[in-house]
C-alpha positions as CSV (number, residue, x, y, z in Angstrom):
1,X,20.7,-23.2,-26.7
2,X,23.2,-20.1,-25.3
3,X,21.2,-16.6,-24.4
4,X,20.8,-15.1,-28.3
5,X,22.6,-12.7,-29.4
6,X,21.9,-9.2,-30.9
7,X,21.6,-9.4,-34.7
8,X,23.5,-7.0,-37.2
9,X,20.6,-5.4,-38.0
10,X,19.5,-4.1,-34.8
11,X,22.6,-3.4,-34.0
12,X,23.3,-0.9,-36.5
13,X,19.8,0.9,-36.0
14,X,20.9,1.0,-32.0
15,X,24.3,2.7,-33.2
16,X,22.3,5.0,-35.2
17,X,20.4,6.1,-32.1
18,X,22.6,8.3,-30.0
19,X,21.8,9.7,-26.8
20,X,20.8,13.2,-29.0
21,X,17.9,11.1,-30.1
22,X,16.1,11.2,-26.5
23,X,16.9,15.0,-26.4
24,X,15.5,15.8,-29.3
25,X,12.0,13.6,-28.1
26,X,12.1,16.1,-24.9
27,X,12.8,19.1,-27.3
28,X,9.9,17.9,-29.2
29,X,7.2,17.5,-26.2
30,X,8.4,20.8,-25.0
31,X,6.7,23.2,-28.1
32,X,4.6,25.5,-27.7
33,X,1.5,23.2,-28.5
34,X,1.2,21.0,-25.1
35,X,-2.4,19.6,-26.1
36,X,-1.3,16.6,-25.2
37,X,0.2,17.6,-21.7
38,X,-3.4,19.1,-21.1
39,X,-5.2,15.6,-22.6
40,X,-2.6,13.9,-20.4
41,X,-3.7,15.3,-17.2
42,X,-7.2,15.0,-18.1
43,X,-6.6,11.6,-18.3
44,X,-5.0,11.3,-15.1
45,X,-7.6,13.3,-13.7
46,X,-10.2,10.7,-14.9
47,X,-8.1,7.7,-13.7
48,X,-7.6,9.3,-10.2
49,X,-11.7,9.8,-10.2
50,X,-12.0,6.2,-11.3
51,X,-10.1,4.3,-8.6
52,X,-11.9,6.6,-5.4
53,X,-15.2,5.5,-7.6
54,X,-14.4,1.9,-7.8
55,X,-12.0,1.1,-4.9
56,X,-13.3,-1.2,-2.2
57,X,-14.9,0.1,0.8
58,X,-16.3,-3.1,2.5
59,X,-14.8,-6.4,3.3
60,X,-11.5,-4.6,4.5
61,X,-9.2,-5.6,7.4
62,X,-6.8,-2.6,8.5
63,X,-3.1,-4.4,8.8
64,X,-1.2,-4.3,11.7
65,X,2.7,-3.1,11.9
66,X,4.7,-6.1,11.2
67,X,8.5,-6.3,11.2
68,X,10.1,-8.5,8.1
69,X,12.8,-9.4,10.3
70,X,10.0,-11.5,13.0
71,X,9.1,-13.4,9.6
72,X,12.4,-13.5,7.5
73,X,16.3,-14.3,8.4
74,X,18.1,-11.1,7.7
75,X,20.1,-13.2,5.4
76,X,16.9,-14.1,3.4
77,X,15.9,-10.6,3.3
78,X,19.7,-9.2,2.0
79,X,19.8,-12.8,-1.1
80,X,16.3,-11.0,-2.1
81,X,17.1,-7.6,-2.1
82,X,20.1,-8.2,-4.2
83,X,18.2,-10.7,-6.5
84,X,15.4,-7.8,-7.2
85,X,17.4,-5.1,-7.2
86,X,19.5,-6.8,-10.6
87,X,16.3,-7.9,-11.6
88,X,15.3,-4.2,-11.8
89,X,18.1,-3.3,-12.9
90,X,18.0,-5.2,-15.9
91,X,14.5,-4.3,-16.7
92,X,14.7,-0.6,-16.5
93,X,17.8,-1.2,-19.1
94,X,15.4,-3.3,-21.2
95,X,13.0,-0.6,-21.3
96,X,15.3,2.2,-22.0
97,X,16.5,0.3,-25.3
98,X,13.1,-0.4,-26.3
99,X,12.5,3.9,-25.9
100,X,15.9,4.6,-27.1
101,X,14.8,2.1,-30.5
102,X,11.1,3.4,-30.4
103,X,12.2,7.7,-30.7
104,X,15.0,6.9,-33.2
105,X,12.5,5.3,-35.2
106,X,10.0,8.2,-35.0
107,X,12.4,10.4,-35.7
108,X,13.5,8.4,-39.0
109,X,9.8,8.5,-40.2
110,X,9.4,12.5,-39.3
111,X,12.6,13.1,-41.7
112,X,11.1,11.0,-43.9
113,X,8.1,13.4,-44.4
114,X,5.2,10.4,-43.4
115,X,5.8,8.7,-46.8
116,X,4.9,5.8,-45.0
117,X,2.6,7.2,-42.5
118,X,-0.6,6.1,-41.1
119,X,-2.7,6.7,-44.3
120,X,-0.6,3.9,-46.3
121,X,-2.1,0.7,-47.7
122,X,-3.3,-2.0,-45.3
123,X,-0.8,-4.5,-46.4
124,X,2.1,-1.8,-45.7
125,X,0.4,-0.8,-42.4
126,X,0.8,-4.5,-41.2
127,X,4.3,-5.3,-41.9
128,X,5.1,-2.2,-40.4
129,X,3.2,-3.0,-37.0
130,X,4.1,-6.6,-37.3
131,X,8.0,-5.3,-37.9
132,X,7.6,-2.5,-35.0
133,X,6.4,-5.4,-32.9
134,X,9.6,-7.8,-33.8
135,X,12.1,-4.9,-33.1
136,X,10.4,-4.1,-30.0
137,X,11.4,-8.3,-29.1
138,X,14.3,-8.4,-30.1
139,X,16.2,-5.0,-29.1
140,X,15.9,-6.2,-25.5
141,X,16.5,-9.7,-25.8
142,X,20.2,-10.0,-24.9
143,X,18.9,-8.3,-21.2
144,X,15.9,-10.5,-21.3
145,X,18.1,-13.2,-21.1
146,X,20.4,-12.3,-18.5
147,X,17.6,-11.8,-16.2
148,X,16.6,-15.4,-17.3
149,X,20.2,-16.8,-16.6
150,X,20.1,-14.9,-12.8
151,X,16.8,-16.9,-12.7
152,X,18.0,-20.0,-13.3
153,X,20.6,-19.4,-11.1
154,X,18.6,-18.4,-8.5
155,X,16.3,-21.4,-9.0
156,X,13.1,-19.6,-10.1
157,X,13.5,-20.9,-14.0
158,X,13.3,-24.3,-15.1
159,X,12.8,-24.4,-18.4
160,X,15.5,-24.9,-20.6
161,X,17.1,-22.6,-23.2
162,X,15.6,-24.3,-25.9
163,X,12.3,-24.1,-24.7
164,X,12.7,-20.5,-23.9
165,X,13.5,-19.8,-27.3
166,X,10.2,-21.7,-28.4
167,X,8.3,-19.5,-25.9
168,X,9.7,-16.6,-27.4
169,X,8.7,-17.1,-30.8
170,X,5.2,-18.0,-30.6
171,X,5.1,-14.9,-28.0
172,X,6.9,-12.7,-30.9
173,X,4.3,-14.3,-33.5
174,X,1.4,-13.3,-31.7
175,X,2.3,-9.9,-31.0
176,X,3.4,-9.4,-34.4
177,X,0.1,-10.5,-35.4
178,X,-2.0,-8.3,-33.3
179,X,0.6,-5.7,-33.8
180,X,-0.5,-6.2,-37.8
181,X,-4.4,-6.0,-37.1
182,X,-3.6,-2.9,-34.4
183,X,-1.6,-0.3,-37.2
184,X,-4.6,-1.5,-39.8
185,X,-7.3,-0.9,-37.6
186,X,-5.7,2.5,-36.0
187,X,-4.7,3.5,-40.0
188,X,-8.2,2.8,-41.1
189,X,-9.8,4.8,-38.1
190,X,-8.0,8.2,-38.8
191,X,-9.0,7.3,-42.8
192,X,-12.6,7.6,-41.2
193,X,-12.5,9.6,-38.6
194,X,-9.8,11.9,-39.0
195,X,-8.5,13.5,-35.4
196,X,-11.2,12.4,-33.6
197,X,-9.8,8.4,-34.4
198,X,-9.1,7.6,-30.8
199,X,-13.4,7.9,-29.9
200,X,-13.8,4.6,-31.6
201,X,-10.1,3.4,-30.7
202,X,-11.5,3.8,-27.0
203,X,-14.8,1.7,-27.7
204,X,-12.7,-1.0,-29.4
205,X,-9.7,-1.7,-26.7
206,X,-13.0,-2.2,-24.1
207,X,-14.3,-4.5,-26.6
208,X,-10.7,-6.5,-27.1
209,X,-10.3,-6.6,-23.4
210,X,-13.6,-8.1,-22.8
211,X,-13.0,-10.4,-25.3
212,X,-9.8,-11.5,-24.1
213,X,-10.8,-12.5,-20.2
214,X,-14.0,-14.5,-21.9
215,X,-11.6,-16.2,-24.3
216,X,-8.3,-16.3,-23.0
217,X,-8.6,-19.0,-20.7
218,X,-9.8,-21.3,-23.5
219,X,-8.3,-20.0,-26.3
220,X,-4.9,-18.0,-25.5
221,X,-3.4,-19.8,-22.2
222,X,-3.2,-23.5,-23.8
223,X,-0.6,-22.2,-26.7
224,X,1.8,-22.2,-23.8
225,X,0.9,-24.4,-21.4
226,X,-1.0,-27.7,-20.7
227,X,-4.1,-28.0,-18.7
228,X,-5.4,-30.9,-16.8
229,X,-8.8,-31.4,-15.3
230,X,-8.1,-32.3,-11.3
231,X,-9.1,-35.9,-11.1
232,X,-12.7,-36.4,-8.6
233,X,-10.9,-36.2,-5.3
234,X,-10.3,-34.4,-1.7
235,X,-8.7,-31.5,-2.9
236,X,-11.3,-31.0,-6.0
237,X,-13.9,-31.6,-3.8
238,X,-11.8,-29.0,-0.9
239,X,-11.9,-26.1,-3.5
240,X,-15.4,-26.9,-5.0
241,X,-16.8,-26.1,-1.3
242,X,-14.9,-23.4,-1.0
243,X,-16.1,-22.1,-3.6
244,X,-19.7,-22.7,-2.9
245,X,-19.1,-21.1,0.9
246,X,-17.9,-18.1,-1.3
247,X,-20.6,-18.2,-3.3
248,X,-18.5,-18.5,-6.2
249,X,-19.8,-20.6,-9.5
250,X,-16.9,-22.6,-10.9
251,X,-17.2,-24.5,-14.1
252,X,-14.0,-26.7,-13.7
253,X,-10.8,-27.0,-11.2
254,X,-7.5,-27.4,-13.2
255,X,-3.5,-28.3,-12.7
256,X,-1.4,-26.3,-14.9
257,X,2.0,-27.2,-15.8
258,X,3.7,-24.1,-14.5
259,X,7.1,-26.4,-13.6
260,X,8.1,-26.8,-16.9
261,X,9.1,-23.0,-17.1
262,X,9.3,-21.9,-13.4
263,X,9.7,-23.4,-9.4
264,X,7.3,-20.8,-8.2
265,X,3.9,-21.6,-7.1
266,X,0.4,-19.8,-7.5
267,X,-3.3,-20.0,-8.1
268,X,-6.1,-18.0,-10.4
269,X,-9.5,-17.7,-11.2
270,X,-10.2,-16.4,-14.6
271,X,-12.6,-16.6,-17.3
272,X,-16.8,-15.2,-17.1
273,X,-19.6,-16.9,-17.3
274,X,-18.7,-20.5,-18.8
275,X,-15.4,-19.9,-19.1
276,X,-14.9,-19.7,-15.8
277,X,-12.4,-21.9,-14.2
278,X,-9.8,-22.7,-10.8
279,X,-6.0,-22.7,-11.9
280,X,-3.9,-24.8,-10.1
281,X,-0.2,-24.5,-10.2
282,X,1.2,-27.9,-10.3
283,X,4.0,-26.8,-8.3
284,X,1.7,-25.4,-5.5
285,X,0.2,-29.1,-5.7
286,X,3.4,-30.4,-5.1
287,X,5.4,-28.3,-2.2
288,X,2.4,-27.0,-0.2
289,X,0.2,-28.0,2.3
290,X,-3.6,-28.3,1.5
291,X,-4.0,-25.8,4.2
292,X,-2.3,-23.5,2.3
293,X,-3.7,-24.4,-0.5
294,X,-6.9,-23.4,0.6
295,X,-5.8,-20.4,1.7
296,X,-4.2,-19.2,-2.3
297,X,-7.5,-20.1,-3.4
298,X,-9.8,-18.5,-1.1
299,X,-8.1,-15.3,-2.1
300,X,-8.6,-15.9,-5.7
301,X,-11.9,-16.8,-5.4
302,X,-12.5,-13.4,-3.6
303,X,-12.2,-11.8,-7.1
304,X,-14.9,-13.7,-8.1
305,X,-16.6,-13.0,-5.0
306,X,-16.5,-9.3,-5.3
307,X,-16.6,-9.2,-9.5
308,X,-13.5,-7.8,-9.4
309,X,-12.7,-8.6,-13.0
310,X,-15.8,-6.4,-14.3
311,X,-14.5,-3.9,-11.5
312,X,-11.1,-3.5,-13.6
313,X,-13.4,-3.7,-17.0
314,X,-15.2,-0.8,-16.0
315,X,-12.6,0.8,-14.6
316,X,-10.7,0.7,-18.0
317,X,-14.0,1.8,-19.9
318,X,-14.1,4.8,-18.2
319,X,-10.5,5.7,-18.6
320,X,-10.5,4.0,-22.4
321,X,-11.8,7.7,-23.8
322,X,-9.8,10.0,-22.2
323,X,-6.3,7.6,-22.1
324,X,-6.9,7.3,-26.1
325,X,-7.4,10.8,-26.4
326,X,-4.2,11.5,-24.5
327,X,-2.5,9.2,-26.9
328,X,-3.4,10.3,-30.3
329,X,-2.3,14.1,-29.1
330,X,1.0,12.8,-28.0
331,X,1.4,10.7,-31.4
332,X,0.4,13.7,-33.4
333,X,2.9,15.8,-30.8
334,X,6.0,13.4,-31.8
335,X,5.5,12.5,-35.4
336,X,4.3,15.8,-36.1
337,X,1.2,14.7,-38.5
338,X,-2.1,14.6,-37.8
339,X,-2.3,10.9,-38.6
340,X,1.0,9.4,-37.1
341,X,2.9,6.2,-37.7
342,X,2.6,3.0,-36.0
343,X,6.2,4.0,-34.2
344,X,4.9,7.2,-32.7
345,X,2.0,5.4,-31.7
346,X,3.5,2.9,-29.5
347,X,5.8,4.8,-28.3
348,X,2.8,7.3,-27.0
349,X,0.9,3.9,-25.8
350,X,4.4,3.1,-24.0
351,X,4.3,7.0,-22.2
352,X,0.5,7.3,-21.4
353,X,0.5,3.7,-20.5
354,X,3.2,4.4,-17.7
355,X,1.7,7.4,-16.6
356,X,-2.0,5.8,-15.8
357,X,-0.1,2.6,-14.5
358,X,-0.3,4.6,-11.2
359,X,-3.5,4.7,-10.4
360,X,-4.6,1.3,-12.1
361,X,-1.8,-0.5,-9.8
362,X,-3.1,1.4,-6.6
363,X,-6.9,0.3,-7.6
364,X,-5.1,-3.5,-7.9
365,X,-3.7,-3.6,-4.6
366,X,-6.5,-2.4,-2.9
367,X,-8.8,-5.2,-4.4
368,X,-5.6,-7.6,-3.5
369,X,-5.8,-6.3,0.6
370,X,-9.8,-7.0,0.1
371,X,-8.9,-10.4,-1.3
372,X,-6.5,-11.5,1.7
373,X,-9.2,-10.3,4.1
374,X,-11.6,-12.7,2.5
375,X,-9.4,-15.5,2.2
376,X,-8.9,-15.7,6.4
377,X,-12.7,-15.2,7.2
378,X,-13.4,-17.9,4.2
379,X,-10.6,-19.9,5.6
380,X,-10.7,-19.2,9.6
381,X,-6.9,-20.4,8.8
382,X,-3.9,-17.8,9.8
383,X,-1.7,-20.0,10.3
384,X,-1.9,-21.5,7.0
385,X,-2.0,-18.0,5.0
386,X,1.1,-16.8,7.0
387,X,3.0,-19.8,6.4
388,X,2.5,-19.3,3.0
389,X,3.4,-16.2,2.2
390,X,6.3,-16.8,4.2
391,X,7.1,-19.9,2.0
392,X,6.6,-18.2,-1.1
393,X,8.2,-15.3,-0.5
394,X,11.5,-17.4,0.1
395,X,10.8,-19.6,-2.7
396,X,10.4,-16.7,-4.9
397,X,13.3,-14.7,-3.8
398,X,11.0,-11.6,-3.1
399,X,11.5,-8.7,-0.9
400,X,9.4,-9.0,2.1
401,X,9.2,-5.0,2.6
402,X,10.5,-3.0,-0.4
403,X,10.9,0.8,-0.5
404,X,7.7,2.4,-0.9
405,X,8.4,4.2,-4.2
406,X,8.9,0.4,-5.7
407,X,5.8,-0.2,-4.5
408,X,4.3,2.8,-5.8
409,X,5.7,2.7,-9.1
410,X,5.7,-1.3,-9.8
411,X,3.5,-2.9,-7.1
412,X,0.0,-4.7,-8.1
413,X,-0.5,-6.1,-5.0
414,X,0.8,-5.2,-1.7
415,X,4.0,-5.6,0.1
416,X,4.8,-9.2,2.2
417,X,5.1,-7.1,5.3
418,X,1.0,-5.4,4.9
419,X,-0.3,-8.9,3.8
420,X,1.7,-10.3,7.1
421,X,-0.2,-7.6,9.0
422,X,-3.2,-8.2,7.8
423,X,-3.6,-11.9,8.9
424,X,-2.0,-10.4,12.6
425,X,-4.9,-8.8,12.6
426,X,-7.3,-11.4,11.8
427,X,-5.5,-12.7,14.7
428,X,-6.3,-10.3,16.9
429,X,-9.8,-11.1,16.4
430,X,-10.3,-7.7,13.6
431,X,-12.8,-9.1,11.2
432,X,-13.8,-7.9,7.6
433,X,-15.6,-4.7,7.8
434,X,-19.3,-5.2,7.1
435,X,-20.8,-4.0,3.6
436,X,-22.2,-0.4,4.0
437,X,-25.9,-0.5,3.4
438,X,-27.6,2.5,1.1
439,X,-28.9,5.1,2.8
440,X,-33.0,4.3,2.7
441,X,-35.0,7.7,0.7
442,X,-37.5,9.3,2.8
443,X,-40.7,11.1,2.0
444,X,-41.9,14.8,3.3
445,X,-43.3,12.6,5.9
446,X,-41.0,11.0,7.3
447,X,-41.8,7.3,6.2
């Protein structure tokens, strides 16, 4: 199967959407009514006040300056920087087309005077999500797949094109489908609620994501992949102590067949409650030592350890209200109706999602540095943990010590060059910092 091509359809919407079209979104913003700049901030506000509430304050190891080129050969470092820096390249040009697709489309349903707005029927409200959602897929696709060929070059991808294009279209099925039940649901709130919709929009995406991490693991992740129970044996046994030491409850360990689509290697925990379950990679089975095995899963058991799945939960709860609001005054901004079009809501999602991506990705890596600090005092093993992240950065083809605006802007957990520094710390004999204790009440008297 070659890379796909961009269809005749598409392409005559992207040769309908000139350059004018993202000037006139700016124009647009720019009116005198800025309610939605003001709901913006507010929410940035809230999400700046959410991450000081719920960033960790215990279990922390302070890194150490480290130097990529002690770790890396400077001709490893200059193949990865040139690797990610196409890789980005390509992205950000993926993402432009889906904005440039995304405003001319909003501004063909504001010429249109809404006679297919968000108060339409149910049935029309669907295809018009599920369409949105196909469009969205396929405008980027030809760049998609030139980031997969540099992969496959590179030696990250393994799957072939064939099976790409199978991933593809159960990926572009699904999201059609929740795109469907998403411009129904959103239509049928401002039916109800009018301009205060995005209260129970809020209350529902906490809901979805909830539902999601219970049921994901059980219900979502074997459409694309295959899951095997680790057979009764050292390593199962290896991870099942670890996990008790962690004071982690695990329902089951399993080897996932990651090297049918990719060479990397990783580990994860997810699930609640029952669903709760180890994630091998079957290529981390296969290249790495069991030292550094234990070492990946330490650190993912560390988000167990420190419920830092209901830390992101909560963290999205309290920004759910005020992100939502921020969104339905920047849809009504751009479609210029009080109840706006599944076009100008995505591409509002698309703007406010960017915007609170700051803080939620500085929240993340700060959980991540927690999670490498618990993985060497669960492990006692710096060694291992260095040569691992020295192994996988290679095998990856990542940037040991990226600028710091990329990690800013795009970074969930932190650069090669802190996690280095972290464990030369640990070496040094720094330890996790202790758990701050409250502060015991006293009485008048004292006691």
């Amino acid at each position: 199967m070659q890379p796909p091509r961009l269809g005749e359809p598409l392409a005559a919407i992207l040769r309908a959407a000139p350059a004018h079209s993202i000037a006139w979104a700016v124009l647009t913003l720019a009116e005198r009514d800025r309610r939605w700049l003001a709901a913006l901030a507010t929410a940035l506000a809230v999400g700046e006040a959410a991450v000081l509430a719920l960033r960790p304050r215990d279990g922390m190891i302070a890194a150490r300056p480290v130097d990529a080129r002690d770790h890396f050969a400077p001709a490893d470092i200059a193949a990865a920087r040139r690797y990610g820096r196409g890789q980005l390249a390509l992205g950000a040009a993926a993402a432009a087309m889906e904005g440039v697709v995304l405003v001319w489309l909003v501004r063909r349903d504001r010429r249109a005077e809404h006679a297919a707005d968000a108060a339409g029927a149910p049935a029309e409200l669907a295809a018009r999500g599920a369409g949105l959602s196909l469009v969205l897929i396929v405008a980027p696709l030809p760049l998609r797949a030139l980031m997969r060929a540099r992969a496959l070059r590179a030696g990250l991808a393994t799957q072939s094109w064939r099976g790409w294009g199978g991933d593809v279209a159960r990926s572009s099925a699904l999201g059609a489908a929740f795109a469907a039940a998403a411009a129904v649901i959103a239509g049928a709130l401002m039916h109800r609620y009018g301009e205060r919709w995005w209260r129970a929009a809020a209350a529902g995406s906490v809901v979805v994501a909830v539902g999601v991490t219970i049921a994901g693991p059980v219900v979502l992740d074997p459409i694309f992949n295959d899951f095997v129970a680790l057979p009764d044996g050292e390593l199962r046994r290896e991870v099942l102590e670890l996990a008790q030491r962690a004071g982690v409850s695990v329902g089951e360990v399993f080897s996932v067949d990651a090297s049918r689509r990719t060479s990397t290697a990783n580990a994860y925990v997810n699930g609640l409650g029952a669903s709760r379950r180890v994630v091998l990679y079957d290529t981390l089975l296969a290249s790495f030592s069991p030292a550094e095995t234990r070492s990946v899963v330490a650190h993912e058991l560390a988000h167990v350890r420190y419920r830092d799945v209901p830390r992101l939960l909560v963290y999205l709860a309290a920004v759910a209200p005020a992100g939502m609001r921020a969104l339905a005054r920047l849809a009504e901004r751009l479609d210029g109706s009080a109840a706006p079009g599944p076009p100008a809501l995505a591409l509002a999602g698309v703007l406010v999602s960017a915007a609170l991506g700051l803080p939620t990705r500085r929240l993340s890596r700060a959980v991540e540095r927690r999670a490498d600090a618990f993985s060497l005092a669960l492990t006692g093993e710096p060694d291992a943990f260095v040569s691992f992240e020295q192994r996988i950065t290679r095998q990856n083809l990542a940037d040991p010590d990226p600028p710091r605006w990329q990690v800013t802007l795009f970074g969930t957990h932190p650069p090669i060059v802190e996690r280095l520094g972290i464990a030369a710390a640990y070496r040094a004999g720094e330890r996790p910092t202790p758990a701050r204790r409250p502060r015991r009440l006293r009485t008048r008297a004292g006691s």
